[in-house]
C-alpha positions as CSV (number, residue, x, y, z in Angstrom):
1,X,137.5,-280.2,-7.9
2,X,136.0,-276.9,-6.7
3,X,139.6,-275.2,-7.4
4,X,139.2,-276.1,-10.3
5,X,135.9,-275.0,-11.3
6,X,137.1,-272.0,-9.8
7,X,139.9,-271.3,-11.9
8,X,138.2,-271.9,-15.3
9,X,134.7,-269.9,-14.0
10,X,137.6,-266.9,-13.7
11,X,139.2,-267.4,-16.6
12,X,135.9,-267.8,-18.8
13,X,135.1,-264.5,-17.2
14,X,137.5,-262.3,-17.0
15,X,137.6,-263.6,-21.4
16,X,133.9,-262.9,-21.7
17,X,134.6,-259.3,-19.7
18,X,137.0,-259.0,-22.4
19,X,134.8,-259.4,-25.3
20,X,132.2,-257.6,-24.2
21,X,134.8,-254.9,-25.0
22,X,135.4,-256.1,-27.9
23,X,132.2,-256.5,-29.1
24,X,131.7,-253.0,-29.9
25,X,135.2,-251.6,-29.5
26,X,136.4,-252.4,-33.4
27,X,132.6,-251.4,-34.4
28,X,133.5,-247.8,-32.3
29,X,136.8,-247.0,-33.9
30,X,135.8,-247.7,-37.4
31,X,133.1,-245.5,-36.8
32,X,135.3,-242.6,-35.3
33,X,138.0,-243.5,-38.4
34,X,135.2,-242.0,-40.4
35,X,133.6,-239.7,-38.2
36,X,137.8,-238.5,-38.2
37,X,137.9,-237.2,-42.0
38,X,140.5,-239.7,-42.5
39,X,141.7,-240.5,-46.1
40,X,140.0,-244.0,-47.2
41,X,144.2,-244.9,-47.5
42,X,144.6,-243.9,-43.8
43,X,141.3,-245.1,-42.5
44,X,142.5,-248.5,-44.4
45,X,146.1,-248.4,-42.1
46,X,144.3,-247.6,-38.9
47,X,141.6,-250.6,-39.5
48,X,144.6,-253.1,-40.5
49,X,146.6,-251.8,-37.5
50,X,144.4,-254.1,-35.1
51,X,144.7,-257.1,-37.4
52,X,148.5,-256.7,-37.3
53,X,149.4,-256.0,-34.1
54,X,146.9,-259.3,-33.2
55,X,149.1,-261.9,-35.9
56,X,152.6,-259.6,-34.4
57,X,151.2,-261.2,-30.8
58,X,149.4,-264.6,-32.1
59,X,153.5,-265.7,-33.1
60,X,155.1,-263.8,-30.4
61,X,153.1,-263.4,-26.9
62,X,153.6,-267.4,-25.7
63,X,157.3,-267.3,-25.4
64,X,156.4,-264.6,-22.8
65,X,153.5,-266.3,-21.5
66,X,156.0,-269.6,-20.3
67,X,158.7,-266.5,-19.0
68,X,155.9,-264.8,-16.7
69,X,152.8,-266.9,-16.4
70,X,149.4,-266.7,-16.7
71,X,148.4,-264.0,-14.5
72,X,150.8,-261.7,-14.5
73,X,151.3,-261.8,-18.3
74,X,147.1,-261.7,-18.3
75,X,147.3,-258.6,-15.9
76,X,150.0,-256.9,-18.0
77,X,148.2,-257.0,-21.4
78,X,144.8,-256.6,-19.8
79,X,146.4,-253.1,-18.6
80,X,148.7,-252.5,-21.7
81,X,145.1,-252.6,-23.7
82,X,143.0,-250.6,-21.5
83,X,146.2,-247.8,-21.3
84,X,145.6,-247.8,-25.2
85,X,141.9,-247.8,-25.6
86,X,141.5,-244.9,-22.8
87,X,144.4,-243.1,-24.9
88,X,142.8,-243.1,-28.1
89,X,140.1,-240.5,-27.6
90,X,142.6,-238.1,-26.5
91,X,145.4,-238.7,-28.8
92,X,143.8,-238.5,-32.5
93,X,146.2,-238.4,-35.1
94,X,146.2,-240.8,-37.5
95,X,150.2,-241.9,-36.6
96,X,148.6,-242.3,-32.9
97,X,145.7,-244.0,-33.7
98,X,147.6,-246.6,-35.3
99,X,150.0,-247.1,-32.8
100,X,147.1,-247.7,-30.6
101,X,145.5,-250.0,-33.2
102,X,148.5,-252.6,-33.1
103,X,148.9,-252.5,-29.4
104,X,145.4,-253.0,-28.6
105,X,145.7,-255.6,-31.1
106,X,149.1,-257.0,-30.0
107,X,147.1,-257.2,-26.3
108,X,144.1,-258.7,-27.2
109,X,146.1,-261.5,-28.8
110,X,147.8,-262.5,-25.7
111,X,144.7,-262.0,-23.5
112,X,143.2,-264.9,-25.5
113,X,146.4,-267.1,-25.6
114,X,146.7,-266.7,-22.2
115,X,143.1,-267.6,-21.3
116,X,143.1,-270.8,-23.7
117,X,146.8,-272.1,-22.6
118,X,145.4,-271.7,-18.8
119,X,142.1,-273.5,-19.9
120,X,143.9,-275.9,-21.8
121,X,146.3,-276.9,-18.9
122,X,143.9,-276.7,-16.3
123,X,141.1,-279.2,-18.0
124,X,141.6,-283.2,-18.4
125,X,140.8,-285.0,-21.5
126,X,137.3,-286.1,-20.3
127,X,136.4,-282.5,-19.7
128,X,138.2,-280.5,-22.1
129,X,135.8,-280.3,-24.8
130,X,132.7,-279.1,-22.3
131,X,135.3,-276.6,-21.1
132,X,135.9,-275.0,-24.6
133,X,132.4,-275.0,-25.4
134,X,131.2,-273.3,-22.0
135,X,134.4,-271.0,-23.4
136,X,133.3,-270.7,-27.3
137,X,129.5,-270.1,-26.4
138,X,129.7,-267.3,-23.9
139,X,132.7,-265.3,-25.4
140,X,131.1,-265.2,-28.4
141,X,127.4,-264.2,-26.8
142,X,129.3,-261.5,-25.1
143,X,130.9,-260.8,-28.4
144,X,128.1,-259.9,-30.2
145,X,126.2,-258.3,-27.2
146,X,128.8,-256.4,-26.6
147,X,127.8,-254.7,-30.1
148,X,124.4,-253.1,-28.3
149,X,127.1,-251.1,-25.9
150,X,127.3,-248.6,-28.5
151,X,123.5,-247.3,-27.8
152,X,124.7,-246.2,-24.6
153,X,125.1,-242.3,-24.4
154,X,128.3,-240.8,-25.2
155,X,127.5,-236.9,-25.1
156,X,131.5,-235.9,-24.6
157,X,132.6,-238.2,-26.9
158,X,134.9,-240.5,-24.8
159,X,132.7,-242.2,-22.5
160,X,132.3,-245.5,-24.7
161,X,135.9,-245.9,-24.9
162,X,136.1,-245.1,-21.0
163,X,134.1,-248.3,-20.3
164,X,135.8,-250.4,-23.2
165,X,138.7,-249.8,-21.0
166,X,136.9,-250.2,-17.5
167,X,135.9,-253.7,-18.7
168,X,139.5,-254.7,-19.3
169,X,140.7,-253.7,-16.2
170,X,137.4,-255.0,-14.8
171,X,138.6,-258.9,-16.1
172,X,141.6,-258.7,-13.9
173,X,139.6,-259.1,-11.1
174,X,138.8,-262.7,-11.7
175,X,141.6,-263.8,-13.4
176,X,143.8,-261.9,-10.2
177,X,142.1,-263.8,-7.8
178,X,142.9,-267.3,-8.8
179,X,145.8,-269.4,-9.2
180,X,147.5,-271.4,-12.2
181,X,149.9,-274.1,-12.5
182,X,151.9,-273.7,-15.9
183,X,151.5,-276.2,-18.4
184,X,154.8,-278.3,-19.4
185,X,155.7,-277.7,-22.9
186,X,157.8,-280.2,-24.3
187,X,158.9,-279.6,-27.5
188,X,156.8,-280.3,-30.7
189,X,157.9,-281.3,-34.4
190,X,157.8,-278.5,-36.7
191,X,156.1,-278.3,-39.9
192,X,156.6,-275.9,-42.8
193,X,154.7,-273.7,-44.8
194,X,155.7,-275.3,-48.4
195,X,155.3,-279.2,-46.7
196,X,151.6,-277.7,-45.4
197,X,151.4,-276.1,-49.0
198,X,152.0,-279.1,-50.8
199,X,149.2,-281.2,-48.6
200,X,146.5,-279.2,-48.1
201,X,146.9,-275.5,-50.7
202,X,142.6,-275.5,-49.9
203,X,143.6,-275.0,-46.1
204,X,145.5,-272.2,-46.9
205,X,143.9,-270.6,-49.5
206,X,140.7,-271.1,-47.6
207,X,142.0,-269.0,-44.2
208,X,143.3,-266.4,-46.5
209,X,140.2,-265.8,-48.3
210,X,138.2,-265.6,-44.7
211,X,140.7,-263.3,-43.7
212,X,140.4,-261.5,-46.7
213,X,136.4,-261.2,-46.4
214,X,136.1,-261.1,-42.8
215,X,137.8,-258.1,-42.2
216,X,136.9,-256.3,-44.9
217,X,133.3,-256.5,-44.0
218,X,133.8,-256.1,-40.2
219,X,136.5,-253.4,-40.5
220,X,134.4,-251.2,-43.0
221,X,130.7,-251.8,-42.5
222,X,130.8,-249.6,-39.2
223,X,133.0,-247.0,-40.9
224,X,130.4,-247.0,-43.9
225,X,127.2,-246.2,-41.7
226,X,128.9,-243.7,-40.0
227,X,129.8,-242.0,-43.2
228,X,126.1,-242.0,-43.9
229,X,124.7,-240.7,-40.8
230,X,123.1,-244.2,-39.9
231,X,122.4,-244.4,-36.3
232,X,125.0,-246.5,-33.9
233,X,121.7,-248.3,-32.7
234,X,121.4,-249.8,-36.2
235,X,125.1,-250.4,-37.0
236,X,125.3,-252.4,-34.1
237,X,122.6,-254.6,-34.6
238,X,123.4,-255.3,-38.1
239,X,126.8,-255.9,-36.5
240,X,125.7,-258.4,-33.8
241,X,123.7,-259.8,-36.5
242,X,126.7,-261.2,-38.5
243,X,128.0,-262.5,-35.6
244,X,125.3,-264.2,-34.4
245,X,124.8,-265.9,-37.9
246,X,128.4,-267.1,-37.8
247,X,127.3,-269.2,-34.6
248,X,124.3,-270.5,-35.9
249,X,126.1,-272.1,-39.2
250,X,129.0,-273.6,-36.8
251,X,126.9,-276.9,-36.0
252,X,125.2,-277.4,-39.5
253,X,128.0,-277.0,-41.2
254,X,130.5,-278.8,-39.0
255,X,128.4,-281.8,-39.6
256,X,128.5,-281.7,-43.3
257,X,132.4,-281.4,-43.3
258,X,132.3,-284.4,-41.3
259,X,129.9,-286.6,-43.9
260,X,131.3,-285.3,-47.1
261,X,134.6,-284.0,-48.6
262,X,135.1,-281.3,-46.5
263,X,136.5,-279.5,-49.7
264,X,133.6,-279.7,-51.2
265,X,131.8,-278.1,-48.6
266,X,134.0,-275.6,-48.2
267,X,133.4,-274.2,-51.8
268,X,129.3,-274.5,-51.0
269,X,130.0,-272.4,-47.9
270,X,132.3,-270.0,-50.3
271,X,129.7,-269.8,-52.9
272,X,127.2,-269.1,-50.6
273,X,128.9,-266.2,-48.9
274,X,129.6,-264.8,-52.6
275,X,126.1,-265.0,-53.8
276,X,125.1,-263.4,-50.2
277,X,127.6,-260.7,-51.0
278,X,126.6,-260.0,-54.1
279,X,122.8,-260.1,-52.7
280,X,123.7,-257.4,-50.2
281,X,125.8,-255.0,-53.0
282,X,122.2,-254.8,-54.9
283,X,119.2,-255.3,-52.0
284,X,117.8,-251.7,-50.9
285,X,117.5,-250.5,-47.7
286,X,114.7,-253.0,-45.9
287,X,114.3,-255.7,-42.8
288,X,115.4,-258.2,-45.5
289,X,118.9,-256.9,-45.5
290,X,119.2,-258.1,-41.6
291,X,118.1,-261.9,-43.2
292,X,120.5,-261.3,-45.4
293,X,123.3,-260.4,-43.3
294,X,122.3,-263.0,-40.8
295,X,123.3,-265.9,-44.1
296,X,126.2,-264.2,-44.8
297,X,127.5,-263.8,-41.6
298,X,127.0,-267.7,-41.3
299,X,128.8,-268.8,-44.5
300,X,131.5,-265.8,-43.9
301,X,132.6,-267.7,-40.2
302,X,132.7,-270.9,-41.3
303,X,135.1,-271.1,-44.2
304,X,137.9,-271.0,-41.4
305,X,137.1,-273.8,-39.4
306,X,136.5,-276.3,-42.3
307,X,139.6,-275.4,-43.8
308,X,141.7,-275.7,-40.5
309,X,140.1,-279.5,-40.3
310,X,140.7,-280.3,-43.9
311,X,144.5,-279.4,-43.2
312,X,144.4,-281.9,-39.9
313,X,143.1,-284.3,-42.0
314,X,146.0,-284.2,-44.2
315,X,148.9,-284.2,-42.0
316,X,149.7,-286.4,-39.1
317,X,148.7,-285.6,-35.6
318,X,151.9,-284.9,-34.3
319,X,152.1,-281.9,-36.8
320,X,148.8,-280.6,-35.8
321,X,149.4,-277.7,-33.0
322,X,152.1,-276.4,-35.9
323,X,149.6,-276.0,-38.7
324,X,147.1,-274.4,-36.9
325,X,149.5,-271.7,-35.9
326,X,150.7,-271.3,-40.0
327,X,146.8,-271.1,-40.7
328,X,146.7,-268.6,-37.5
329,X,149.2,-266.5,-39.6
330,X,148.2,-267.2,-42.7
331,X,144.6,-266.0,-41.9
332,X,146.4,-262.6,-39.7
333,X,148.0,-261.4,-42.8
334,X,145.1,-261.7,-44.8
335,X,143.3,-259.8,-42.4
336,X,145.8,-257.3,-42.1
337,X,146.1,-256.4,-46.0
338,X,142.4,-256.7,-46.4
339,X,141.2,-253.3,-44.8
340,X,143.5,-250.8,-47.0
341,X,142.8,-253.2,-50.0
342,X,138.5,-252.4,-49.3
343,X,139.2,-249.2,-48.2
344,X,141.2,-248.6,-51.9
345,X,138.0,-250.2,-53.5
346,X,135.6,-248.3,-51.4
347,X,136.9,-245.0,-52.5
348,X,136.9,-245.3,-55.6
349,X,133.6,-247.8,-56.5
350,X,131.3,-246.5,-53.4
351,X,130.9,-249.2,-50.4
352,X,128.7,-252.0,-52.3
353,X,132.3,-252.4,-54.0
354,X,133.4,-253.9,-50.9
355,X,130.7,-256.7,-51.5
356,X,132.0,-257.1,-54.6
357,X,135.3,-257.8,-53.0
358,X,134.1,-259.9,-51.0
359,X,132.7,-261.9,-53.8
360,X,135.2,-262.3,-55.8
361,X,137.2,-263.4,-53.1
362,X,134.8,-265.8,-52.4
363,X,134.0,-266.7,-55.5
364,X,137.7,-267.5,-56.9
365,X,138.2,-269.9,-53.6
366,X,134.9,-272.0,-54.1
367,X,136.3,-272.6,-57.9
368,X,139.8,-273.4,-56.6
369,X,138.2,-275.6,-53.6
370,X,136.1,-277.6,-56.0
371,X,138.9,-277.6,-58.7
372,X,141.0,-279.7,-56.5
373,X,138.0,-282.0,-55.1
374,X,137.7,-282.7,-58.3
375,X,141.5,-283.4,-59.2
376,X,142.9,-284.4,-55.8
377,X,141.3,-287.9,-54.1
378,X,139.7,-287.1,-50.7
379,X,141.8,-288.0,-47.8
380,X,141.1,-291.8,-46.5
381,X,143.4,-291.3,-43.3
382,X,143.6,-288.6,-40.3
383,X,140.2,-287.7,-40.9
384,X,139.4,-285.9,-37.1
385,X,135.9,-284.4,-36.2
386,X,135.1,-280.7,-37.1
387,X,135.8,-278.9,-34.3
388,X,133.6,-275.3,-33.1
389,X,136.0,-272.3,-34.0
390,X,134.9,-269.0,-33.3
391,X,135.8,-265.3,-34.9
392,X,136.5,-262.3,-33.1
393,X,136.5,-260.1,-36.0
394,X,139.8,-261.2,-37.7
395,X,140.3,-264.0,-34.8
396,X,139.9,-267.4,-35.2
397,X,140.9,-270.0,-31.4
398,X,142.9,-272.2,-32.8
399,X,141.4,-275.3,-31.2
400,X,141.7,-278.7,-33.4
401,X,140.7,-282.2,-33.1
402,X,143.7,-284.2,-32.3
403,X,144.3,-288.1,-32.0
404,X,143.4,-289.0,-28.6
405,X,146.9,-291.2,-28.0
406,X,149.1,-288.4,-29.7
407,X,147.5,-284.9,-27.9
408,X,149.3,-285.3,-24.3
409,X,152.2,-284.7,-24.9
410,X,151.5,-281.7,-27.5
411,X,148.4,-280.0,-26.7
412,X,150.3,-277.5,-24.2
413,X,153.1,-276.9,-26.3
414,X,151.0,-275.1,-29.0
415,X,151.5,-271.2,-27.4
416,X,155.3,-272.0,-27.6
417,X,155.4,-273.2,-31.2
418,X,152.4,-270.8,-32.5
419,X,151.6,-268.5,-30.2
420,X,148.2,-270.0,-30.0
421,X,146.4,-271.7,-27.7
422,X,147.2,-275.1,-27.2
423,X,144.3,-277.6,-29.4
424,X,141.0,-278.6,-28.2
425,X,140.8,-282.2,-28.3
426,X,137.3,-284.0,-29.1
427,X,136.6,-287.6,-28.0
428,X,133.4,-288.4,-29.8
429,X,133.0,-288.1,-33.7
């Protein structure tokens, strides 16, 4: 038992080390994109380069993972990342940069695979869900402190992204120290993009559209402030502010899907983030813009996860570990495209036109969402609690609620299918 808790207190660590990183890593370089001269079509490439390199290793890394194992495939991106991010400052052409970009991205991806297969394989079913929230809560609290890491000095310029990378190599301390057993991965069914098309187009629609917003507005924000001399103490805290909004909503929310048509909540949440969008585009510069952003942050984090449970509601459990890895894509490709598409719009219609984008993005998914509530009966069968799903800026742990008879024999097999993280299984509805 104490190995145990052992293992998954190193894991959760050396992840949390991680995203304390994180937190104001993406924040940093979309600020130095600016503070670069880049072109708004550059900048756009180098933002995206993350969000591609991140779906290039969500599809490829667990192939790898079941070749190497845990640690030393955790020890090899953990360094592969902090070789880029202490790079960057040195090497600043745009070409460079997004090479960097997709490798840190690319890295990142398989640090959280990694983490959530070992968690996954090392936990029980009575456990499991108290393991991935211990996991989801303090990631994500490091996440967005991580944001407040930007206030510390940087006189020469490369200091911050010297100690993204010292807490990278930092999380192979833990993770070095302990041991894992690989999970068995028998083999799962597969399930195709048109089949999950035909059940459940709001799923789909629904991760592309948080894609779409969500890294516009993470992506370009940081870059925006910069461009406008605003201090890193405030970009930051509007940052972490987001972030800690999408946390708040996960628990409201998820209990809403769960009582009503989870489509129809959906297009609330969608409408909500529009409105909030279009409130920040015209509200001037006062404390009420943090409110503000603190809403939108909430309704922009949750579209994911009640589209990922209105898809597992559709299908059968045994297809569930493959759908969450289309959404995974899905979602990475919208997240890819959506920086050059708001850095296109920014140029030319000044930065509340990213708002804009972001609500009309919104805005035309809430009217397809409700469009087929209305058309479509609800589901009667599957239906499987709302599970917590978190976002790393462009990330979304691909954890679902599976049928408690049907999960054992799948749950592990999802970073060999996917190149996720095997599903998070909840027991009580």
């Amino acid at each position: 038992m104490s190995r145990l808790v052992f293992t998954i207190g190193a894991v959760i660590l050396g992840i949390c080390l991680v995203q304390l990183a994180n937190g104001f890593l993406g924040t940093l370089v979309s600020m130095e994109t600016s503070a670069a001269g880049f072109s708004p079509a550059v900048m756009g490439i180098v933002l995206a380069s993350y969000f591609g390199g991140y779906t290039i290793g969500a599809v490829s890394v667990g192939r790898l993972l079941m070749r190497v194992g845990h640690i030393r495939m955790f020890a090899a991106l953990a360094g592969l990342v902090a070789a880029s991010v202490i790079v960057q400052p040195i090497l600043t052409s745009a070409p460079a940069w997004i090479f960097i970009r997709l490798a840190t991205g690319f890295g990142c991806a398989g640090l959280f695979i990694t983490a959530e297969s070992w968690l996954n394989a090392s936990s029980t079913a009575k456990n499991r869900g108290a393991v991935f929230a211990l996991y989801m809560v303090a990631t994500n609290a490091c996440f967005g402190g991580g944001q407040f890491l930007l206030n510390l000095p940087a006189p020469m310029g490369f200091e911050l992204f010297a100690l993204a990378a010292a807490l990278f190599c930092l999380a192979l301390i833990p993770v070095s120290l302990t041991h894992a057993s690989p999970p068995v991965l028998p083999p799962a069914p597969s399930f195709g993009l048109r089949e999950l098309r035909r059940l459940a187009p709001v799923s789909i629609a629904g991760c592309a559209a948080s894609g779409l917003a969500s890294s516009a507005f993470y992506a370009l924000v940081p870059a925006y402030g910069q461009a406008q001399g605003v201090e890193a103490s405030w970009i930051s805290a509007y940052i972490a502010t987001a972030i800690f909004g999408g946390l708040a909503f996960q628990v409201p929310v998820g209990k809403l899907s769960d009582r009503f048509d989870r489509r129809v909540v959906v297009a609330c949440v969608a409408a909500g983030l529009s409105v909030m969008a279009l409130v920040l585009a015209l509200l001037p510069q006062t404390m009420a813009i943090l409110v503000a952003t603190f809403v939108l942050g909430g309704f922009l984090s949750t579209i994911y996860p009640v589209a990922v449970a209105h898809a597992n509601d559709r299908v059968d459990p045994q297809h569930a570990v493959s759908v969450s890895g289309l959404l995974i894509l899905v979602n990475g490709i919208a997240s890819f495209v959506s920086p050059m598409i708001g850095t296109g719009i920014m140029g030319r219609a000044g930065f509340t036109g990213v708002f804009v984008y972001m609500a009309i993005v919104a805005g035309l998914f809430a009217f397809f969402a409700l469009w087929r509530a209305r058309t479509v009966e609800q589901p009667e069968h599957n239906e499987r609690p709302f599970v917590f799903l978190s976002e790393r800026m462009g990330h979304q742990s691909a954890h679902v609620a599976d049928d408690a008879d049907t999960v054992d024999m799948q749950e592990a097999s999802f970073a060999n299918d996917a190149g996720v993280a095997a599903p998070e299984r909840e027991t009580s509805s």
